[in-house]
N, C-alpha and C positions, 0 to 999 in steps of 0.2 A: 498220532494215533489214527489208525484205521474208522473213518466216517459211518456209523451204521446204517448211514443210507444208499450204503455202495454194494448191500447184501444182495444180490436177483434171486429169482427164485430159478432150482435147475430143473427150466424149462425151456428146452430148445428147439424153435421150427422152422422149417425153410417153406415158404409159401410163394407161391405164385400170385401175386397180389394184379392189380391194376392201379396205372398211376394216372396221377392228374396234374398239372400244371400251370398256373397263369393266376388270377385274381382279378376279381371286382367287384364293384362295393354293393351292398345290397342297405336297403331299409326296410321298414316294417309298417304295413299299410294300415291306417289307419292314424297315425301320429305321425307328429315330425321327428320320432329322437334317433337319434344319430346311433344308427347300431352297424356298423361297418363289421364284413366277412369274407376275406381274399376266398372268394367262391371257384372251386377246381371246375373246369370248365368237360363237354362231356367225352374230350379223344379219348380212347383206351392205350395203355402200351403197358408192357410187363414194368414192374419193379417194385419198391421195397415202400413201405409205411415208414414216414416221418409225421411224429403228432408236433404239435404246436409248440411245444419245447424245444424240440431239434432245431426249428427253425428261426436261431436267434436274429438274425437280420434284419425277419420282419419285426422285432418288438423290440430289439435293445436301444434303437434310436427313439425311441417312447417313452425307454426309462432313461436317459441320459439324463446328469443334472437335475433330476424329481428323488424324493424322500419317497420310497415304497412302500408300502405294507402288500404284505402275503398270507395267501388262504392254501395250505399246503401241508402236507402229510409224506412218508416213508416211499409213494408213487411219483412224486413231484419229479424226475429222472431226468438228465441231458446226458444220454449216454448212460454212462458207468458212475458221474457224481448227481449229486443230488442239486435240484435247480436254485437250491440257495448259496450252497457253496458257488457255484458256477459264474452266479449272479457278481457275486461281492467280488470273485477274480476277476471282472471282467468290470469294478470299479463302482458298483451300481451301490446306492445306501438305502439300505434294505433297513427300515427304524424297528418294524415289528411282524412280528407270524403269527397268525391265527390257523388254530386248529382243528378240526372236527371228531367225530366219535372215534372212539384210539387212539384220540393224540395226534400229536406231531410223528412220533416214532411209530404207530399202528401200532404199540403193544398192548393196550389197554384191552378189559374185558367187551363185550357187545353192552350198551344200557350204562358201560363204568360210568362213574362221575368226572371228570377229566378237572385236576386243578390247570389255572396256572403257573409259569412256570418262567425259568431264563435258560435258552437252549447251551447249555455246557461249553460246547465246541466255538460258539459264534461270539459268546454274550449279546444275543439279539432277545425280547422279552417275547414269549410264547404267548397268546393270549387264547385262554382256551373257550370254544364257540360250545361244547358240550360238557357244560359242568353250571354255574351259575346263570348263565345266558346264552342264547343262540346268534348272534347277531354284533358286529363291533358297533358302539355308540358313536356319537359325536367327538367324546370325550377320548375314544381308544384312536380317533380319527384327525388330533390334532396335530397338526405338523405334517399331515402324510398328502402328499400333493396326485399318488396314483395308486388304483388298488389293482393287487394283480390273483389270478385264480386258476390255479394249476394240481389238484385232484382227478384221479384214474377212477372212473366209475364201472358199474356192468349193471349199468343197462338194465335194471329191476326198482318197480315203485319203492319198497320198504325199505331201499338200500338208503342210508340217509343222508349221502352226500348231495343228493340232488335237493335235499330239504335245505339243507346247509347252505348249497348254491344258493337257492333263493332268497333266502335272509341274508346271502353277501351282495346279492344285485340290490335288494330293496336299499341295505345300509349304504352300497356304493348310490344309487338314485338318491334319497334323502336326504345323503349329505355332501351330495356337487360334488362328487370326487370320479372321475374317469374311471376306468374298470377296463382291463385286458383280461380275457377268457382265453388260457393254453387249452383249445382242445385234445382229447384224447380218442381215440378209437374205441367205443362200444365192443365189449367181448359177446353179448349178446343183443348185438345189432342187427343182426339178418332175421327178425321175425319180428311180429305184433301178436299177444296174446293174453288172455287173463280176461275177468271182470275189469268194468271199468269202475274206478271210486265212485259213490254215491257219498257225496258232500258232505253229508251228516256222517259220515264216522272217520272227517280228516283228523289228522293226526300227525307229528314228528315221523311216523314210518308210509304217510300218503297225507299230502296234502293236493292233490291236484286230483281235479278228474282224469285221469289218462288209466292204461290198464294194467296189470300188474306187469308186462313186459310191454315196454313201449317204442323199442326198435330207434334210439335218438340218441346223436351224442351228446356233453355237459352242452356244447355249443348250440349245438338243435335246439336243447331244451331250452335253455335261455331266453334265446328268441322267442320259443312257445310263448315261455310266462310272460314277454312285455308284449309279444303282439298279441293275447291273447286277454290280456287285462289280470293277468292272475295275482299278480302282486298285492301287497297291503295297500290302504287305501292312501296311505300320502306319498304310497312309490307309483303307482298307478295317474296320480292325478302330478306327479312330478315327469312324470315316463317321457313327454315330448322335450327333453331339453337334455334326456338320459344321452349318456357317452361311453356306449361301450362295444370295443371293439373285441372279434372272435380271430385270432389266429386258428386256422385250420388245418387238420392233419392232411396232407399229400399221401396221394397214392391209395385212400381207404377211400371202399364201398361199403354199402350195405352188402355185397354180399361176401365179403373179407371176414376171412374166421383169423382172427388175432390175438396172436397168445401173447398173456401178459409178462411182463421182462420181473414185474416184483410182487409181490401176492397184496392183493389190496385191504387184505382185514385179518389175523390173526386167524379166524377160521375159517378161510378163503385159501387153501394153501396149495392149488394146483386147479387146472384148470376143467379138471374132470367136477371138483365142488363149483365152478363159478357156472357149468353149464346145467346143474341140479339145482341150486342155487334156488332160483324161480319155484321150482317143484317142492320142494323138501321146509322150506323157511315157513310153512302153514304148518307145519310139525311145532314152529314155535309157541303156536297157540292150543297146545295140545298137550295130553301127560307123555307123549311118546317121545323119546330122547331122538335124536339126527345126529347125535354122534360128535356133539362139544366135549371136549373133556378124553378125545382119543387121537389118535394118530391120522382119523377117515372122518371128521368134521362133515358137515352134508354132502357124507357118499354114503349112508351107512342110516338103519336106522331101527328102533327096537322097544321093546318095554317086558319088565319082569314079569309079566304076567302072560305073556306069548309064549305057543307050545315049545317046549325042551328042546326041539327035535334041531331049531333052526341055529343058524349063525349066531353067532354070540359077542357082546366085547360088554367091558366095564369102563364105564368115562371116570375118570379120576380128573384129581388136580392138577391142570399143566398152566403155564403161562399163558396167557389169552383167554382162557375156560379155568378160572381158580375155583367159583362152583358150580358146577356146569349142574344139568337135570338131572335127577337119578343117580348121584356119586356113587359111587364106590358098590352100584346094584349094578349086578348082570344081568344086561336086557341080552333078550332073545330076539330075534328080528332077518333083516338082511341087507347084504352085503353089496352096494352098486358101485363100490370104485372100479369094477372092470367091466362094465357096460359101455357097447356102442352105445352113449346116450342119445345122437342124433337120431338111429333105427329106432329103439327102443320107443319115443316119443315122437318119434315124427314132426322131429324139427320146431315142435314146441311145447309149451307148457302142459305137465303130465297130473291129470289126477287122481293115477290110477296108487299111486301109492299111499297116500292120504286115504282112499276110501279102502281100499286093502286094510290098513291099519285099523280103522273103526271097526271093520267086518271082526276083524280078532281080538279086537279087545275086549274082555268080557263083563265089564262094567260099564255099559252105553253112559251112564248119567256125568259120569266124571271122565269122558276122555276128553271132551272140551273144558279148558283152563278157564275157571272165573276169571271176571272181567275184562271182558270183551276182544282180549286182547286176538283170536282168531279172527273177528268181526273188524277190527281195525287193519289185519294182513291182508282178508280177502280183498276187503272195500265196502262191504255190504254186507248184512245180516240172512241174506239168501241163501248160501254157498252152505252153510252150516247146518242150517234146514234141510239145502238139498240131500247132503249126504243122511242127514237122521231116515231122510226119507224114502232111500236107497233109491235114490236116480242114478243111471249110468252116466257116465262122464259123457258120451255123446248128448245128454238129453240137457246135461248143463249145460255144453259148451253151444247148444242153440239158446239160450237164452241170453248171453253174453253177448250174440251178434248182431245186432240194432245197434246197442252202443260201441261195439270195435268197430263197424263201419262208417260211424261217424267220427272217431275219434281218427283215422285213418286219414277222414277226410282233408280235419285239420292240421294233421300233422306234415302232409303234403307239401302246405305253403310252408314251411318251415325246415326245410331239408336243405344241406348245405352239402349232399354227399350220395350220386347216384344209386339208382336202385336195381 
């Protein structure tokens, strides 16, 4: 039987990329732990992105003879199979998987509850990280000698695999288990942008200060949270004896626009919604639908109460959106799957449709969604204010700028991948 992790999504692009070559080891100032990252060194020359996957050679002599557990989802990819299958041809005893929001297969709703599970095809035991717990224990930890973490992210605070990340590094620190990071190429890697989190409203969709786009790949980030102390406090005061190594993508810069080979979330289904993405997911904390539950998931966006005149659709019941906002109502709104989105927004985060939306909606008091949940996307309680208060988006995006520039600062020492 045909693997459903051999599905791509048909999206195809020839790019002109720049590559990189060679490795050597880096650490992280301030402790001694051992965080090793074949670092692409600065030549330029044309050719192709290879993420950390592709390049078994550097990690399969790491898993030889170790019992592994995996942190991996329907993006996990070597080529055309899926990096578990790939694993076990290639003799490796893979004991257990863990999952994050979607599952192992990404079909799952955004928020589902995710059981565990025994993956069908493998008989290997799914242990799901978003449903009972976030995080594998000691206990899910026994027997397993390396942990390994291989997840497609883009590159957006609320996206939760980066929360995921961190509760598998604290769990790999805590419980003396080595840690391999397959990094992947950031699809929205080429910018910094957004409020930064204000601490008091972290959350599963932002637990780190950094800003709603933070320009870093999984591997970046990683390093962030242990050079940076971000981790819980028995991973943080464990962090100097920490072992974990980043395989790193070849041939990706920051300024590589890379299109994804498999859609990373059920309504994430091309790459026009992962570049909106950033923009449109504050609609989550709002009555205003973004278009779950239709065929233009965040390209698209509306509410029944908006004049007649405009674009139209009705979000029904499909796989991935079973009840999406607003069923089965015809929102009025509009239409961005055929935007230049990088013109449009100038290459980063846009708030001009978000406040557009308030202007029209004609019940100020209920367009923001009881509890807090807008306040936990922005990062802060301000954002929400600013727009009741009609500020133009220039006048927001100067109060953002103290903390992008320092968060800027930080992230500097932490790049594994020219700029």
């Amino acid at each position: 039987m045909k693997s459903p992790f051999r599905r791509p999504l048909l999206l195809l692009a020839s790019l002109l990329l720049l590559h990189f070559s060679g490795h050597s080891q880096t650490s992280l100032a301030g402790n001694s732990a051992s965080i090793q990252a074949h670092r692409p060194p600065s030549k330029k020359s044309a050719g192709h992105i290879l993420t950390g996957a592709d390049q078994m050679e550097r990690y399969l002599p790491l898993l030889k003879g170790r019992t592994v557990a995996i942190f991996a989802n329907q993006t996990a990819i070597v080529g055309s199979s899926h990096l578990v299958d790939t694993l076990l041809k290639a003799g490796i005893h893979i004991a257990k998987i863990f999952s994050p929001e979607h599952g192992f297969r990404g079909d799952a709703d955004a928020g589902e509850h995710v059981n565990s599970a025994v993956d069908p095809k493998t008989g290997i035991p799914i242990i799901s990280l978003y449903g009972s717990k976030r995080k594998p224990s000691a206990t899910d930890l026994e027997g397993v000698d390396i942990m390994l973490f291989d997840i497609q992210d883009v590159g957006v605070r609320f996206y939760t695999y980066i929360s995921s990340l961190q509760e598998y590094v604290e769990s790999a620190i805590e419980n003396h288990r080595p840690l391999i990071i397959l990094d992947r190429p950031n699809p929205n890697g080429f910018y910094v942008d957004g409020p930064v989190l204000n601490p008091k409203f972290k959350s599963f969709v932002g637990m780190q200060p950094i800003p709603t786009v933070y320009g870093m790949t999984i591997g970046e980030y990683a390093k962030m949270l242990i050079g940076q102390h971000w981790l819980d406090t028995a991973a943080n005061a464990a962090a100097g004896d920490a072992k974990v190594t980043i395989i790193p993508c070849k041939g990706y810069t920051h300024h590589s626009r890379y299109i994804l080979p498999v859609k990373p979330s059920p309504n994430l289904p091309n790459m026009q919604s992962i570049y909106l993405y950033p923009s449109l997911c504050l609609f989550e904390g709002t009555a205003v639908s973004l278009g779950r539950g239709t065929d233009k998931p965040f390209q698209q966006f509306g509410h029944p109460s908006f004049p007649k005149n405009l674009y139209h659709f009705t979000p029904a019941s499909l796989p991935g959106a079973k009840n999406p906002p607003l069923l089965n109502q015809t929102c009025y709104g509009y239409d961005l799957s055929n935007i230049d989105v990088h013109s449009v927004t100038k290459g980063r985060l846009s708030l001009q449709w978000v406040i557009q939306a308030y202007k029209l909606f004609p019940d100020k008091e209920h367009f923001f969604l009881t509890g807090n949940f807008f306040n936990k996307l922005a990062g802060n309680d301000t954002l929400q204010q600013q727009i009741k208060d009609g500020l133009t988006e220039d006048q927001i995006r100067r109060s953002w700028q103290p903390a992008l520039d320092n968060f800027k600062t930080i992230r500097k020492k932490y790049l594994l991948y020219a700029e």
